[in-house]
N, C-alpha and C positions, 0 to 999 in steps of 0.2 A: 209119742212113739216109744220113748223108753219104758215111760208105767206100764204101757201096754206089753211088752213085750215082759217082764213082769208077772202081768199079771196072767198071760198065757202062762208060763213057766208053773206058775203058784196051784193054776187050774188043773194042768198037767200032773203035777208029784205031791201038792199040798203043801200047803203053810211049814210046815215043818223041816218036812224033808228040803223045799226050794232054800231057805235057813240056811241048813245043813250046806247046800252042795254050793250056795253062792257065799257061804261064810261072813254072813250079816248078821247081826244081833236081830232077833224077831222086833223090837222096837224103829230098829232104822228101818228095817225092809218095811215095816206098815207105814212108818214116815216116807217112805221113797214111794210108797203105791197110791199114798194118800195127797202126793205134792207136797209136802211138808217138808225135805230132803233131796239136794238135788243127786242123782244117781249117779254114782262113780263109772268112772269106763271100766274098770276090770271084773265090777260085777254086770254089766252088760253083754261084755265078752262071755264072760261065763254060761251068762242065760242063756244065750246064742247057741252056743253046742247041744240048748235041750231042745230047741224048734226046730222041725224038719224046714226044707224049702217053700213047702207050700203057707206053712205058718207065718212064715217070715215075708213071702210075698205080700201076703194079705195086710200085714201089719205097716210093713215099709211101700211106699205106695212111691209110684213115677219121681218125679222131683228128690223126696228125700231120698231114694236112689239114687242119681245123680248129686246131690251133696254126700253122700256116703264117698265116694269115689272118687266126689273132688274136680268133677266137669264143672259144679255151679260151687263157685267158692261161698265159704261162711257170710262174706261181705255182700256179696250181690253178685259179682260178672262172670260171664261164663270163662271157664278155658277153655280158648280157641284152639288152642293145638290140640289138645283129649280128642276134641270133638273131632276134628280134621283128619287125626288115625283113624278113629274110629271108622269116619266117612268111608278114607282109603282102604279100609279092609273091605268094600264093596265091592274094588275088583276082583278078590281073590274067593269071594263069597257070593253066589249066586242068589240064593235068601234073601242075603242083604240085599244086594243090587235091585231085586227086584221090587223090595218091602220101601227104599228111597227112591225110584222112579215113581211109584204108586203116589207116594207123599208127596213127591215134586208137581206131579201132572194134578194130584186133588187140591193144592193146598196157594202152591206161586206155580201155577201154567201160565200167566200174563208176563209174569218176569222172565220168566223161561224165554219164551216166545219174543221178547224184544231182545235176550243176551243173542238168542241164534236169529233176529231178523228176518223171524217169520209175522211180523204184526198182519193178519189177514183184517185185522178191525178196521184198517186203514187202505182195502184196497175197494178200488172203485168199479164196479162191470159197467162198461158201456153198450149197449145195442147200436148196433146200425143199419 
């Protein structure tokens, strides 16, 4: 994700000038594009301000979003509590609300349906 973003930057203004604006020696920056150098955060930060939004989407995808942020920590487990605001802002967000119901009813409808003791799998019609 870092090279990449990189090498957007490099694509955008040119070898030279990316140099220039991220104050690397043209030797380390082909080291950092090449894997050869691991990429410092302050010249990451820097690149940063030359990708619009849409650039940066494409490049940072689901998940590394989320480790950006800090919902899924470096180690492995999610933060519970992030997630849990985050949840909570459904009430005040109609969007949202609507975009986690849609998830809820596509994704766990079976778990749903047994927290509210609606299990219809389990009812029996009799004739008589």
């Amino acid at each position: 994700m870092r090279r990449e973003i990189l090498r957007r930057v490099k694509e955008r203004l040119g070898f030279n000038k990316t140099v220039d604006i991220l104050d690397i020696s043209k030797g380390s920056f082909h080291n950092c594009l090449k894997g050869l150098r691991k990429i410092p955060d302050d010249v990451i930060f820097k690149a940063l301000q030359y990708l619009d939004e849409k650039e940066f989407n494409e490049i940072v995808t689901g998940v590394d979003r989320l480790r950006i942020v800090e919902i899924i920590r470096e180690d492995g487990p999610v933060d519970y509590s992030l997630i849990l605001r985050a949840v909570a802002l459904a009430s005040k967000d109609e969007y949202l609300k609507q975009a986690i119901l849609r998830f809820t009813v596509e994704n766990i409808r079976e778990d749903l349906k047994k927290m509210l003791s609606i299990s219809l799998s389990q009812a029996v019609f009799i004739w008589s």
